[in-house]
matplotlib code that plots the C-alpha trace (Angstrom):
import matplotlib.pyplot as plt

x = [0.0, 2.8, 4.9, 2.6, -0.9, -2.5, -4.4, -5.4, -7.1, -8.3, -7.7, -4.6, -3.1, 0.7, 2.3, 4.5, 7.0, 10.1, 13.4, 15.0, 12.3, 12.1, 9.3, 9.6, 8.5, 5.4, 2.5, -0.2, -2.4, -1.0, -2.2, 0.5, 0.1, 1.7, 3.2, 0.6, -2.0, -4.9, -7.6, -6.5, -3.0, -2.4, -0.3, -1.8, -4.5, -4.8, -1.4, 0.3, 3.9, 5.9, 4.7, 7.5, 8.6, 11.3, 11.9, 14.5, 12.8, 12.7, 9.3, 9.7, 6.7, 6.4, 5.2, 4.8, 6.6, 7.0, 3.7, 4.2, 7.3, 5.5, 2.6, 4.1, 3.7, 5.7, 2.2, 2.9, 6.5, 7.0, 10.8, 9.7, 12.3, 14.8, 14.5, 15.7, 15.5, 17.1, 19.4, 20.2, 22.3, 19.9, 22.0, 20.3, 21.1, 19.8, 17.9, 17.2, 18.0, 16.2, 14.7, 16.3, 15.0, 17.1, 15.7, 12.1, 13.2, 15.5, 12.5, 11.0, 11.3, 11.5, 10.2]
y = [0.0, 2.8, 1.3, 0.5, 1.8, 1.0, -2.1, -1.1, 2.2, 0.4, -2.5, -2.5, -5.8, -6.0, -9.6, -11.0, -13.7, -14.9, -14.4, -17.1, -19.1, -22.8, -22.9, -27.0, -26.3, -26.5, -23.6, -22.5, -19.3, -16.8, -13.7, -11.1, -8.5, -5.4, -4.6, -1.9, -3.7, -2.1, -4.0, -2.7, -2.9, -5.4, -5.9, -8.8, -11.1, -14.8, -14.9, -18.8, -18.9, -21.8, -23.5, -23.4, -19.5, -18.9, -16.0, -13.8, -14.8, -12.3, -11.2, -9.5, -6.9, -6.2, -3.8, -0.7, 1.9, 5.5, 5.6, 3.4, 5.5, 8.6, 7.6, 6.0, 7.0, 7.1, 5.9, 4.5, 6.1, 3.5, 4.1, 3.4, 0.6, 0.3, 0.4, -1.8, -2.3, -4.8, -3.3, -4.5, -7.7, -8.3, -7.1, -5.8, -2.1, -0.1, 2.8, 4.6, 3.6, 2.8, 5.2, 5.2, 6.2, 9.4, 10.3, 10.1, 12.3, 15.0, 17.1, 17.1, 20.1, 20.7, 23.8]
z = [0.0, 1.0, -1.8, -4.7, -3.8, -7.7, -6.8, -3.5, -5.4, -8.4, -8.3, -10.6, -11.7, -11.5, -12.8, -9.5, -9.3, -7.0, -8.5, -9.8, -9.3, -11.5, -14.1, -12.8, -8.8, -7.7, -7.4, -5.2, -5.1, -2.6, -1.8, -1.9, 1.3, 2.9, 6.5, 6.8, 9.0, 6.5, 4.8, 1.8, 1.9, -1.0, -3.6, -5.5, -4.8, -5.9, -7.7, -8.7, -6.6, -5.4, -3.0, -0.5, 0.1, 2.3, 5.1, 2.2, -1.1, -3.2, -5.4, -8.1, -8.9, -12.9, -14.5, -11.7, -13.7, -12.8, -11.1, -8.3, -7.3, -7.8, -5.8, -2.6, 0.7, 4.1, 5.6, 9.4, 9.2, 6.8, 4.7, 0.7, -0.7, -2.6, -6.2, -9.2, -13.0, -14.9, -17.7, -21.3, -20.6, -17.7, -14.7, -11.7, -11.2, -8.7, -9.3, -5.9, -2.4, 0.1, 2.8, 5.9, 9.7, 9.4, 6.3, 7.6, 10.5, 8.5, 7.8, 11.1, 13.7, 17.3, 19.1]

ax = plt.figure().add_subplot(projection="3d")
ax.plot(x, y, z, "-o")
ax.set_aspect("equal")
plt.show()
């Protein structure tokens, strides 16, 4: 929701995936959810994923373009992520670093 609010407004659908997953393992329908603790915070419902996720998996969200950066939040205090694009020989390169505590705080004042 803070970092890609489309389908929580309307609904939008984005394609998601683990990295480096294997077309061979097995698949169940997962819903894919945020650390907001809102009824809304979601960022894709009923999506096919291996079976067997592991605490550091990465998912990969496609297709969020421009907009989702444009549109996030720091909802709940909440830092927006990191983000990444693969280039022409399909290397990960990062595009913008993650948030941290400090710079959530940096524009704050105290009387």
């Amino acid at each position: 929701m803070t970092e890609c609010i489309r389908p929580a407004l309307y609904q939008a659908y984005h394609h998601i995936d683990t990295v480096n997953s294997l077309s061979t393992e097995e698949r169940i329908l997962f819903d894919i959810v945020g650390p907001v603790c809102e009824s809304g915070d979601f960022l894709g419902k009923q999506r096919c994923l291996p079976k067997i996720l592991k605490r550091g998996d990465f998912l990969a969200v496609f297709d969020v373009g421009a907009y989702c950066s444009s549109m996030s939040s720091n909802y709940n205090m909440r830092p927006r992520p990191a983000e990444y694009a693969l280039d022409e020989q399909e290397q990960i390169q990062i595009l913008k670093k993650r948030e941290t505590n400090e710079d959530l705080l940096r524009t704050y004042c105290v009387a």
